[in-house]
C-alpha positions in Angstrom: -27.3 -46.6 41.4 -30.2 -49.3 40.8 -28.3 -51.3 38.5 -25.6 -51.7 40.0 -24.5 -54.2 42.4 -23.4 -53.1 45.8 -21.9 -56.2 47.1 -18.2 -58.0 46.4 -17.7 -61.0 47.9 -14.2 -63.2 48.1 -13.5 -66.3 49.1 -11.6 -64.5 52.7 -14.0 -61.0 52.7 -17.1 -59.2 51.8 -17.1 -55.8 50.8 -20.3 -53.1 51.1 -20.0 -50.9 47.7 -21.3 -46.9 47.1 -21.0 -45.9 44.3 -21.5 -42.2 43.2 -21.5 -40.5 39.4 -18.1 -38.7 39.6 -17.4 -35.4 37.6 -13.8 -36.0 37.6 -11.3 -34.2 35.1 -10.1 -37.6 33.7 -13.7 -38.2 32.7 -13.9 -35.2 30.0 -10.4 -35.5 29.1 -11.0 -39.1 27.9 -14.8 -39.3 26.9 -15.9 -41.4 30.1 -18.7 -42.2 32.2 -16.7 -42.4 36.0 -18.0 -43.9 39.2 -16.1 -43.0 42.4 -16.8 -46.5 44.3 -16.0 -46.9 48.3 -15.4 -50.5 49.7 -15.9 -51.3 53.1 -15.3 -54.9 54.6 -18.3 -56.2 56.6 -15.7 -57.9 58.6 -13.2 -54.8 59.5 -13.9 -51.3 59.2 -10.4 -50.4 58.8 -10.5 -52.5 55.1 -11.6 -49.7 53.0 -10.8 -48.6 49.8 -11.8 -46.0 47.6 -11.0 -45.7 43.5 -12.1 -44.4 40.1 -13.8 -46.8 38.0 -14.7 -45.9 34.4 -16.0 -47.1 31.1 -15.5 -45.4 27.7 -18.7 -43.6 26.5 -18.3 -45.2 23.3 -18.6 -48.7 24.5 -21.2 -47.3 26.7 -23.3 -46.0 23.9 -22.5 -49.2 21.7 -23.0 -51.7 24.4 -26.5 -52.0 24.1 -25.9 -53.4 20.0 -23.7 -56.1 21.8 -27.3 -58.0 22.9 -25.0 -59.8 25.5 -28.3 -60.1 28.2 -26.1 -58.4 30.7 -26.1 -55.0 32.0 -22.8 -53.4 31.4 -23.0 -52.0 35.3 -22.5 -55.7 35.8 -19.5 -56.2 33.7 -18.2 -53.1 35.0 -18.5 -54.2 38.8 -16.6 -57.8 37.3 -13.6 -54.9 36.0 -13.7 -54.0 39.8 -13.7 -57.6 41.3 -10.9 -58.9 39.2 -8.7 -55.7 40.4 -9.4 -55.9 43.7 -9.0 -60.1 43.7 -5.5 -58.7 41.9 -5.0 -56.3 44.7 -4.5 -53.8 41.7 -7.1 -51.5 42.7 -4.5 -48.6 42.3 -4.5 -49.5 38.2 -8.0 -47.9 38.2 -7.7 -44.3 39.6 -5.6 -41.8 38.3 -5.9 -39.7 34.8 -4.0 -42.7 33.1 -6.2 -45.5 35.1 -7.6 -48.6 33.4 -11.0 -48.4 32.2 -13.7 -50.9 30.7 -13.9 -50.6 27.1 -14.2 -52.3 24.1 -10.7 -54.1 23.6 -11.0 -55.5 27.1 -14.7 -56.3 27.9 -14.9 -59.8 26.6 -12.5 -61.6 29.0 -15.4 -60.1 31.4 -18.2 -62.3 30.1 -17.7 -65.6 32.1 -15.6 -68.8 31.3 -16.9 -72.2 31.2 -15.8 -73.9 34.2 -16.0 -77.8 35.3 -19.7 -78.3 36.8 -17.4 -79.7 39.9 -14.9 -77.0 40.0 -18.0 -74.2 39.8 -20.1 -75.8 42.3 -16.9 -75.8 44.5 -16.0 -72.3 43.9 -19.7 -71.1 44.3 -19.8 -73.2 47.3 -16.6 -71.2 49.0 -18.1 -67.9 48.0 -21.2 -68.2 49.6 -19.7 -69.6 52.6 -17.9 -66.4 52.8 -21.0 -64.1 52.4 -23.0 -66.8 54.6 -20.2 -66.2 57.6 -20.9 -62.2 57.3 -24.1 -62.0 56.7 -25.5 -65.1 57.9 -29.8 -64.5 58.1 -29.1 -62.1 54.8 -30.0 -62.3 51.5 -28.2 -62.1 48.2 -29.0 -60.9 44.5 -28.2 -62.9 41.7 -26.3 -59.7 40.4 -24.0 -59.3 43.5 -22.9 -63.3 43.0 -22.4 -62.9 39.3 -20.0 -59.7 39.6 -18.0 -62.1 42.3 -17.3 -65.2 39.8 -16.2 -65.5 36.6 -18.6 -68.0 35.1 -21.0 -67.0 32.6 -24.9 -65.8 33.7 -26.0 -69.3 32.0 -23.4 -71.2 34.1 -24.3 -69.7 37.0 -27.9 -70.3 37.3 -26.9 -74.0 36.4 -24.9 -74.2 39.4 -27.5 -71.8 41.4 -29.9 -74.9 40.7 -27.6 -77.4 41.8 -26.9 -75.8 45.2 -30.6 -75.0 45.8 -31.2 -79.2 45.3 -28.8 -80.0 47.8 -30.5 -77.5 50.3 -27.8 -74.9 50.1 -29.5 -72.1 48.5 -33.3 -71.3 48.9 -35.1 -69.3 46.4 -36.9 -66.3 47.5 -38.1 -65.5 43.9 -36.6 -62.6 41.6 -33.5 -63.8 41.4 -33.0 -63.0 45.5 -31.4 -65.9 47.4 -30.9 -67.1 51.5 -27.7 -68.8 51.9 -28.6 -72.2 54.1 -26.6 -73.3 56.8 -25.8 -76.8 55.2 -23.3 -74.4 52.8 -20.8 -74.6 55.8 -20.7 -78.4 55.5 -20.6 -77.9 51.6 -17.8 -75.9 51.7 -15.4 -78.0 54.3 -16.1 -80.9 51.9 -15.4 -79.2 48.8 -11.8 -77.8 50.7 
């Protein structure tokens, strides 16, 4: 799935995502589109998981009038992150499970957060993916489905960690965590 992002990172994990078009009975009984996503932990191969995740087809078919400048597979992979920081992954699956829709979409668009308080947070996140994945690069996409900032915010703080020599720019929108995050990060604990 091209749009999609296929990494979630925490402050204590990364997970590796699949994600698959399910035909599930849940999704014509309540006018979905369902994704059967598997999480795997780069870290431990016994940390998996495996749930339903589904939006509405009616805020899928309205979601392009929205003009919010980010893909709804984006948002959607946000509904997944804040579940699984929640440890409420279980709230998803199920013929009754949460879906994205509509009424709940909005809390999903990013808060304004302190310029400190963001760098800091970025800071930790990257740290995490940078101790996994240390010579690897990272999308823009997979660190805005892992924070809660908005995409404006974000690229503001992107900037700020790329002048301090944490993050390099490899061009479109593809990053390489530096090793000075490490230091970044034990000063910002």
């Amino acid at each position: 799935m091209a749009h999609f992002p296929n990494i979630l990172i925490l402050p204590d994990n990364v997970y590796s995502l699949s994600i698959q078009k399910a035909e599930s009975n849940r999704a014509l009984d309540r006018f979905l589109f369902d994704y059967s996503v598997h999480g795997v932990s780069f870290t431990d191969p016994y940390d998996k998981w495996r749930t339903f995740l589904g939006v509405s087809r009616e805020f899928w078919e309205d979601y392009p009038f929205y003009k919010l400048g980010v893909p709804l597979e984006w948002l959607l992979m946000r509904f997944l992150h804040h579940h699984l920081k929640a440890k409420s992954l279980d709230l998803l699956s199920g013929d009754d499970g949460q879906v994205l829709n509509s009424s709940n979409f909005r809390t999903l668009l990013g808060l304004e957060v302190d310029e400190t308080e963001r760098e800091k947070l970025l800071t930790i996140l990257l740290k995490s993916w940078a101790e996994v994945y240390p010579k690897g690069v990272i999308e823009f996409k997979d660190i805005y489905v892992s924070t809660d900032f908005t995409s404006q915010t974000l690229r503001q703080s992107i900037e700020t960690l790329k002048s301090k020599g944490n993050l390099k720019d490899l061009g479109q929108n593809v990053y390489l965590v530096e090793k000075k995050i490490f230091k970044a990060a034990a000063d910002a604990s």
